[in-house]
DOPA-849300 format. One record per residue (C-alpha): residue in three letters; x, y, z. Coordinates in steps of 0.05 Angstrom, whole numbers, padded with zeros to 5 digits, always signed. Example, Ala and Ser with C-alpha at 12.3 -4.5 7.8 and 13.67 -1.06 7.14 Angstrom:
ala+00246-00090+00156;ser+00273-00021+00143;
***
This chain:
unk+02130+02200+02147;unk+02195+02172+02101;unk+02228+02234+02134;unk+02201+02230+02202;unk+02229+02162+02202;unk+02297+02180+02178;unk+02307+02240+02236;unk+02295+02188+02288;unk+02343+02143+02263;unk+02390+02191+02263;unk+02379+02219+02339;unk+02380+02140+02364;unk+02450+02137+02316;unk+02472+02210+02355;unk+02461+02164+02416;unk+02495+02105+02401;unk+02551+02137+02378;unk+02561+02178+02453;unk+02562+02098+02473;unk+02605+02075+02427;unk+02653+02126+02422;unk+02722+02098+02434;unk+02701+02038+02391;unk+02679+02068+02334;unk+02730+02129+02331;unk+02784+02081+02356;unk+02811+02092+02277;unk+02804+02167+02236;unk+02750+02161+02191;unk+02748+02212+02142;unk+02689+02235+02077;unk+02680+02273+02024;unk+02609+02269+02004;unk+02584+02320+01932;unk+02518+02320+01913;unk+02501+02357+01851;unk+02432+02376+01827;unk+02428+02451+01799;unk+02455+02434+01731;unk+02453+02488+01679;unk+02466+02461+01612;unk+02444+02396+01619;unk+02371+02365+01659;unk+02376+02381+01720;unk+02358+02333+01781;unk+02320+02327+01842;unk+02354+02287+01897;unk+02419+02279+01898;unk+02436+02349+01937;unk+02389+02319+01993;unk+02419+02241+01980;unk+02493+02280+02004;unk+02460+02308+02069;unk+02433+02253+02085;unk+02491+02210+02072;unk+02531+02261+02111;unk+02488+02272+02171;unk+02493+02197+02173;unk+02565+02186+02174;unk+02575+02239+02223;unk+02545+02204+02271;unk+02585+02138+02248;unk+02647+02168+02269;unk+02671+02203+02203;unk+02691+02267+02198;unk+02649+02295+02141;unk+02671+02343+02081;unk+02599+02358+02047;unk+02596+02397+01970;unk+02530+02413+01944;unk+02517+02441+01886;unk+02595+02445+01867;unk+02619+02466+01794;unk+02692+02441+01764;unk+02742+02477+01800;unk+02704+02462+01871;unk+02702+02392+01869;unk+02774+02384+01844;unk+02784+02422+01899;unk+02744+02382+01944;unk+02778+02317+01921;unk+02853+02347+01925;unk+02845+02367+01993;unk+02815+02298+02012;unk+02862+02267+01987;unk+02919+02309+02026;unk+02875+02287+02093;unk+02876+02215+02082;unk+02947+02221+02073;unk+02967+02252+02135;unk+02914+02211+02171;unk+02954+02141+02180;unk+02958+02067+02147;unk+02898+02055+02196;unk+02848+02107+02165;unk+02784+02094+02125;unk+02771+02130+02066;unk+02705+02142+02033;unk+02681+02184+01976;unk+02608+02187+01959;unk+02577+02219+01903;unk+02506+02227+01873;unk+02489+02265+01809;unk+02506+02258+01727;unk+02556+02210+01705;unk+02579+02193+01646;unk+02628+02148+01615;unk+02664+02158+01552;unk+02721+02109+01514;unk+02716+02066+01576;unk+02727+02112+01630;unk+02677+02141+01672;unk+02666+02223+01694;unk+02626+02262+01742;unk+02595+02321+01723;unk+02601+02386+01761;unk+02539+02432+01759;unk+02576+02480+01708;unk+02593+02432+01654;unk+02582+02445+01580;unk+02601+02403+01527;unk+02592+02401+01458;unk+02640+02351+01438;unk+02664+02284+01467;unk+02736+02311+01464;unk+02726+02358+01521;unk+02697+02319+01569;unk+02763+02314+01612;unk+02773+02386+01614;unk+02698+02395+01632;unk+02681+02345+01677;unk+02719+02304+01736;unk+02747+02242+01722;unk+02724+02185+01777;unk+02792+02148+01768;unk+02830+02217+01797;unk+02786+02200+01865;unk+02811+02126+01863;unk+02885+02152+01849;unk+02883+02207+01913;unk+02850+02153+01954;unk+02908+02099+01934;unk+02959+02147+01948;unk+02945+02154+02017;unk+02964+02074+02027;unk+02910+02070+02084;unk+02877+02003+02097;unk+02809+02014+02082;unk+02774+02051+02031;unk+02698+02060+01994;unk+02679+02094+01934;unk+02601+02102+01924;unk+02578+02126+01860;unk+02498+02141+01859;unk+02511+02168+01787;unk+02482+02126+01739;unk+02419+02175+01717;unk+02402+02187+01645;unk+02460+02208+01604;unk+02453+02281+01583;unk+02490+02284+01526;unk+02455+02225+01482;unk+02461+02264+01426;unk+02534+02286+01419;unk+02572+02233+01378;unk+02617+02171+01425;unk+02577+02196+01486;unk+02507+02151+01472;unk+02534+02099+01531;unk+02489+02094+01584;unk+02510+02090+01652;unk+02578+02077+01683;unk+02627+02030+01659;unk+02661+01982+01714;unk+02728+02002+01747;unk+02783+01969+01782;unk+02791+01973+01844;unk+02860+01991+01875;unk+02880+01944+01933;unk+02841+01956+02003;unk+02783+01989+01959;unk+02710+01975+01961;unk+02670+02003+01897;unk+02599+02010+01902;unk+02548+02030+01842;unk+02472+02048+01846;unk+02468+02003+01792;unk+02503+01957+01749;unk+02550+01971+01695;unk+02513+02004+01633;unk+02450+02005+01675;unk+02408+02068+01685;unk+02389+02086+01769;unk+02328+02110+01787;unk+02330+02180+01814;unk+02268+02171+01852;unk+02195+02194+01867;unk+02204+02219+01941;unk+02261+02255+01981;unk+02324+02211+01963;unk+02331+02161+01913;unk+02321+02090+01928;unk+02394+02063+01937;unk+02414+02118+01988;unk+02354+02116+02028;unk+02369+02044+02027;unk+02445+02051+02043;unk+02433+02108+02099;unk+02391+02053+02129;unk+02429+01997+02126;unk+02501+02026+02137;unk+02464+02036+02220;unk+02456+01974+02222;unk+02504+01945+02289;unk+02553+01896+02269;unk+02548+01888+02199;unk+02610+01881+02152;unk+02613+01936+02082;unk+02595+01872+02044;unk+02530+01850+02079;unk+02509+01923+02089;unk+02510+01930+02003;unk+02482+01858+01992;unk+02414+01877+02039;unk+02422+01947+02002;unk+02425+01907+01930;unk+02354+01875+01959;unk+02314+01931+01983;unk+02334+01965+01912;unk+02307+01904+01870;unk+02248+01899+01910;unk+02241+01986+01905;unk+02245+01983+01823;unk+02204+01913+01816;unk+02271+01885+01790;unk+02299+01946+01741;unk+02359+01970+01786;unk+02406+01930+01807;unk+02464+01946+01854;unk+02537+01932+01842;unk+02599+01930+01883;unk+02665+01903+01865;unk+02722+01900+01927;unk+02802+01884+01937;unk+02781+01894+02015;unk+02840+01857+02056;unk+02813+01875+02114;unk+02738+01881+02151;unk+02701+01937+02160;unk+02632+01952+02189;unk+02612+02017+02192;unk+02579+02021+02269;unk+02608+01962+02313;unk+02566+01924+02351;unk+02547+01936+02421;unk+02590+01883+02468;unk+02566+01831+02497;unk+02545+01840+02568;unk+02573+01770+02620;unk+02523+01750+02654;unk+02544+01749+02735;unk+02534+01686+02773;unk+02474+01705+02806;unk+02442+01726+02736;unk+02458+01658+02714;unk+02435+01618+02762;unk+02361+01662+02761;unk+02363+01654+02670;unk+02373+01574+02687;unk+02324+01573+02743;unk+02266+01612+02695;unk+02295+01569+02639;unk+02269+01507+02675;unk+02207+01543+02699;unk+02186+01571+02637;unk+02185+01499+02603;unk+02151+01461+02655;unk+02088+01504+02650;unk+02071+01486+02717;unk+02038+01544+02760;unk+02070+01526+02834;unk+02140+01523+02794;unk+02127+01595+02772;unk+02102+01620+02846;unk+02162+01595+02869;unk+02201+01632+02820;unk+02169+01700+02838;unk+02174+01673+02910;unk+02250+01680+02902;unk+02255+01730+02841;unk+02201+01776+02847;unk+02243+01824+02824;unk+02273+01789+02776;unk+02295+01803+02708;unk+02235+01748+02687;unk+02191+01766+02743;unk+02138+01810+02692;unk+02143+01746+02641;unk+02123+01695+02695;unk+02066+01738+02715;unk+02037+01736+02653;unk+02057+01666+02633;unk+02021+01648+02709;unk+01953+01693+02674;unk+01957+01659+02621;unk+01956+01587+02657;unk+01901+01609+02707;unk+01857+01630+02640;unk+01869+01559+02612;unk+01854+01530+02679;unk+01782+01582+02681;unk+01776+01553+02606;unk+01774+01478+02622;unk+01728+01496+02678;unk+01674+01531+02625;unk+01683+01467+02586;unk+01661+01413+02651;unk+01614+01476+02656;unk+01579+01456+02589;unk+01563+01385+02612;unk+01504+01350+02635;unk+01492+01370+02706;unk+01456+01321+02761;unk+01389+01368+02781;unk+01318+01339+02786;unk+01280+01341+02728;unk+01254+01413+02708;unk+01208+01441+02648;unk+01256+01482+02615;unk+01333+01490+02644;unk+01365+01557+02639;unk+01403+01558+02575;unk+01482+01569+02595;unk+01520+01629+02587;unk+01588+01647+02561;unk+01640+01637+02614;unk+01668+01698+02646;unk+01724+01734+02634;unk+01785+01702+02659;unk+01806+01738+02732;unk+01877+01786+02725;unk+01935+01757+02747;unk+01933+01775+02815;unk+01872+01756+02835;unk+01889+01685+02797;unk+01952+01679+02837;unk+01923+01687+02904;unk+01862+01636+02884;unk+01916+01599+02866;unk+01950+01605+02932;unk+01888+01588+02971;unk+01873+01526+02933;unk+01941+01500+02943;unk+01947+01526+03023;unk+02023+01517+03030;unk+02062+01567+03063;unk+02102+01570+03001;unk+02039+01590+02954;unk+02021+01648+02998;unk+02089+01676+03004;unk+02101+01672+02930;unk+02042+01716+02921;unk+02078+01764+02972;unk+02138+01769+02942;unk+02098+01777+02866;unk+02048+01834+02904;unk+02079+01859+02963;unk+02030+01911+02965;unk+01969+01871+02933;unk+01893+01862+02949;unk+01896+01806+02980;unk+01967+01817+03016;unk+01941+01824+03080;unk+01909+01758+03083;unk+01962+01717+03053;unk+02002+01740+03099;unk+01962+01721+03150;unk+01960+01648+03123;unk+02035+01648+03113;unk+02046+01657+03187;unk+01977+01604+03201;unk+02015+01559+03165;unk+02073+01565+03183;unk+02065+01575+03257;unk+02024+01493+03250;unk+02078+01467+03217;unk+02122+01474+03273;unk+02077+01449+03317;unk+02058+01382+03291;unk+02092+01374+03223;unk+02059+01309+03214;unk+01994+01344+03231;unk+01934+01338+03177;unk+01857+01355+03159;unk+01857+01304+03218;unk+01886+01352+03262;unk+01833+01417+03252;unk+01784+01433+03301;unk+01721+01405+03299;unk+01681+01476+03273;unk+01731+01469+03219;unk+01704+01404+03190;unk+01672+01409+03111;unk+01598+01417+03124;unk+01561+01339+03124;unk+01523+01341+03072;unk+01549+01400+03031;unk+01532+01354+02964;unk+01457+01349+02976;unk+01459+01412+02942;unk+01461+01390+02873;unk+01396+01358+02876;unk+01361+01413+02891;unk+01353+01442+02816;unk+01385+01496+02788;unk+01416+01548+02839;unk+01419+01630+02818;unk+01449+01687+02858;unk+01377+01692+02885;unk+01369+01618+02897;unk+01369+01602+02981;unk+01428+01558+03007;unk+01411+01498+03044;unk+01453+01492+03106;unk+01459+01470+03186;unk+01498+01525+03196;unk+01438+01579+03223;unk+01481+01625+03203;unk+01482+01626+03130;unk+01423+01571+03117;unk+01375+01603+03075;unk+01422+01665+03053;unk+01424+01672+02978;unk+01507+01680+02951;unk+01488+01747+02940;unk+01473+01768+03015;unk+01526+01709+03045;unk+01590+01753+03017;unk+01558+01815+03059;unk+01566+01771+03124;unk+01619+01763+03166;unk+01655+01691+03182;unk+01626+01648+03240;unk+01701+01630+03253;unk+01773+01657+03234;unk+01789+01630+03159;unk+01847+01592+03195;unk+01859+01567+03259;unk+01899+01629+03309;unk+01887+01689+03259;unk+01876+01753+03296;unk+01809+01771+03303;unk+01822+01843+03271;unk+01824+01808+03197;unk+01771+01777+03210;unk+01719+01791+03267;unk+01659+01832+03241;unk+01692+01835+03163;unk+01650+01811+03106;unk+01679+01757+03060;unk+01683+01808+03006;unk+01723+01847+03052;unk+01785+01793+03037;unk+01771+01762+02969;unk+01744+01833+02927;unk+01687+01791+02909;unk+01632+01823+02862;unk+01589+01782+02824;unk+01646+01769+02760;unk+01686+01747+02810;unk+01644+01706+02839;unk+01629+01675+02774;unk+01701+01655+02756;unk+01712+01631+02829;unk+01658+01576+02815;unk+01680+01561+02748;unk+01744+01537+02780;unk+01706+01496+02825;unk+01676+01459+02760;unk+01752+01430+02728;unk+01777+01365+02753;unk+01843+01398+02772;unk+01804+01438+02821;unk+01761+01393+02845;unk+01804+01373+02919;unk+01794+01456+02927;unk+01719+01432+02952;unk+01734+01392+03000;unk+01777+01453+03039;unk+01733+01486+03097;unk+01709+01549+03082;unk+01680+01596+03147;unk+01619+01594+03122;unk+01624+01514+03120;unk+01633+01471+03053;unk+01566+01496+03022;unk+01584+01557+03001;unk+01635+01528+02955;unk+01574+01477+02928;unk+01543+01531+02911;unk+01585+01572+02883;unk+01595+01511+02825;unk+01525+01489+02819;unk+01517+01567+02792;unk+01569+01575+02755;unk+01548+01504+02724;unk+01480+01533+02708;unk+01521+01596+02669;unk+01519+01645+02736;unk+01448+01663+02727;
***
């Protein structure tokens, strides 16, 4: 999985580095990465050949051009290092130099040496003519006079050669660092590093994770690197770096800010103010405007998530006392439904509010919606009554579109079901149960001038989707206090149907 993790880091790094290109290439950045595991004479070790690929694979797609040895005795990584050096000298004062190594180091009479796969040593004396000295990587980097430079040593194992006599030092000892030079250690001076128990040791899987970071200068990157390793070791390994840097690095820039255009602006200020009002006509208007807006998905959901606390208050005035004449046993209540989805609560929403500005918000949100068909229709109802009589009221609706008289007679009745028979002067839907009413069609169009082809000889449920759930939450709305001016809006199958549609859902939609 540790591995799975790593390649997909590196194919989103392969990425950003096609994006950033310019940027991050706009100076040469050159490596020379040696990781040494094979050893022959001394204990050999398990990661550091596959800490160097990994640090490689990672750099290349920072920018750097890579020089990788694996596995490389004495006279290949002097090699390795002269040539390097040669590289960063022809490469320019702007150039950034880095030299990573993981495998056996010792130190010895101060000074510290990397050991080649080949080395054996018997005596302390030798250990220059056997081994590579670190301070003749510092010296080829310095001579180069480039700005910028890193030396990372992950060699601070065991020491191998405990036993032969001014060699029982563990660990590296600390080394200056020539101007412009970053030196970083797995751990501190003296200290032993972990080689680790899976694929890489702990402070390069760290570092190849936290050198990808966007933005971050050398000196963050190895203080979160320092963290991850104390928290990896419970506390035993801790990470040093000592710098002369006299200028920043980071090692992938960060991606540039993009400037907002006026128009962008204006909509982020607009859903700004929106957003903190938490007021559901605010956020129609929004989507009346923006529907497909850069905020239009979050005030869709932030609108569901208002119409569910609006359902929720309702199942709370739900659980109160309700006026019925006095019966044996009352049914006991059941959980409130399921709030409705968004759409459907938008277009609820719409109708209960009736402005020409609801129902077109819930166009522009669901062009292609349920219920678009309808709200249109309203829209242009609406609309179309506005400019005749702006002034215009309830006053000003026809006489068959007056509430029903005496729709709240209804309530003392007793407990209403789905099966329970409404009371009503309309002949057409007195003694119809809420079950058979939504199979009916309306005795008049839902608004005054609507065409009779959306709505002569169509059922109810034909317009509003209704099934029973639906139903259920369509009451429960009826029960709040916020709703409760919805009631007194005509309905075409008069003002009882809404009655009823509370008294059940106050009685738990049995």
């Amino acid at each position: 999985m540790r591995g799975l993790m790593i390649w997909v880091r590196l194919v989103v790094l392969a990425v950003a580095a096609a994006c950033w290109g310019g940027k991050v290439l706009s100076e040469e950045r050159l490596a020379l990465v040696i990781g040494n595991s094979a050893y022959g004479a001394v204990p050999p070790l398990d990661n550091p050949v596959r800490d160097a690929r990994l640090i490689a694979e990672t750099l290349e797609r920072l920018g750097f051009e890579v020089t990788l040895a694996a596995d490389a005795r004495q006279i290949e990584m002097k090699r390795a290092i002269g040539q390097f050096g040669r590289k960063l000298r022809g490469a320019g004062e702007d150039a950034t130099g880095l030299f990573y190594y993981a495998g056996h180091g010792v130190q010895s009479f101060g000074s510290n040496y990397l050991l080649p796969v080949d080395v054996a040593l018997a005596d302390a004396a030798d250990l220059d003519l056997m081994a590579v000295e670190a301070q003749s990587v510092l010296r080829q980097m310095a001579s180069a006079r480039n700005r910028t430079n890193l030396v990372i040593l992950d060699a601070c194992r065991n020491n191998p050669f405990k036993d032969i006599a001014d060699l029982n030092e563990t660990g590296l000892a600390e080394m200056k660092a020539p101007t412009g030079t970053f030196l970083a250690y797995a751990t501190a001076p003296g200290g032993v590093a972990l080689d680790g128990e899976g694929a890489n040791s702990p402070f390069t899987e760290a570092l190849a994770r936290e050198i990808t970071v966007p933005g971050r200068p050398v000196e963050q990157v190895f203080k979160q690197v320092r963290r991850a390793v104390l928290d990896l070791s419970g506390g035993g390994q801790t990470p040093w770096d000592t710098s002369s840097l006299v200028s920043d690095f980071v090692f992938l820039p960060a991606e540039p800010e993009q400037v907002m255009s006026a128009a962008e602006l204006q909509e982020a200020q607009f859903w700004q103010s929106v957003q903190a009002s938490r007021d559901a006509m605010q956020i129609m208007l929004y989507l009346r405007g923006y529907g497909d807006g850069k905020y239009a998905d979050e005030a869709r959901g932030l609108l569901s998530e208002l119409m569910a606390e609006e359902l929720q208050g309702g199942a709370a005035v739900a659980a109160a006392p309700v006026a019925t004449a006095p019966v044996a046993s009352a049914p006991a209540a059941a959980p409130a439904p399921a709030a409705a989805d968004a759409e459907t609560a938008m277009f609820q929403a719409a109708q209960d509010d009736g402005s020409q500005a609801a129902y077109e918000a819930y166009l522009m949100a669901y062009p292609e919606g349920q219920f678009a068909g309808i709200a249109a229709a309203e829209a242009a109802a609406v609309k179309a009554g506005a400019s005749q009589d702006p002034a215009a009221g309830d006053e000003a609706a026809p006489a068959a579109l007056q509430p029903d008289p005496a729709p709240a007679a209804l309530a003392e009745a007793g407990p209403v079901t789905y099966a329970s028979p409404m009371q009503s002067e309309m002949p057409q839907i007195a003694g119809l149960t809420l079950a058979e009413a939504v199979t009916r069609s309306p005795v008049f169009p839902p608004i005054e001038g609507l065409p009779e082809s959306y709505w002569k000889d169509q059922t109810c449920s034909a317009c509003h989707q209704w099934t029973r759930d639906r139903l259920c939450t369509q009451g429960n709305t009826y029960l709040s206090l916020n709703m409760q001016r919805s009631l007194g809006k005509q309905h075409p199958f008069g003002g009882v149907l809404k009655q009823t549609l509370k008294s059940w859902a106050a009685g738990g939609c049995q």
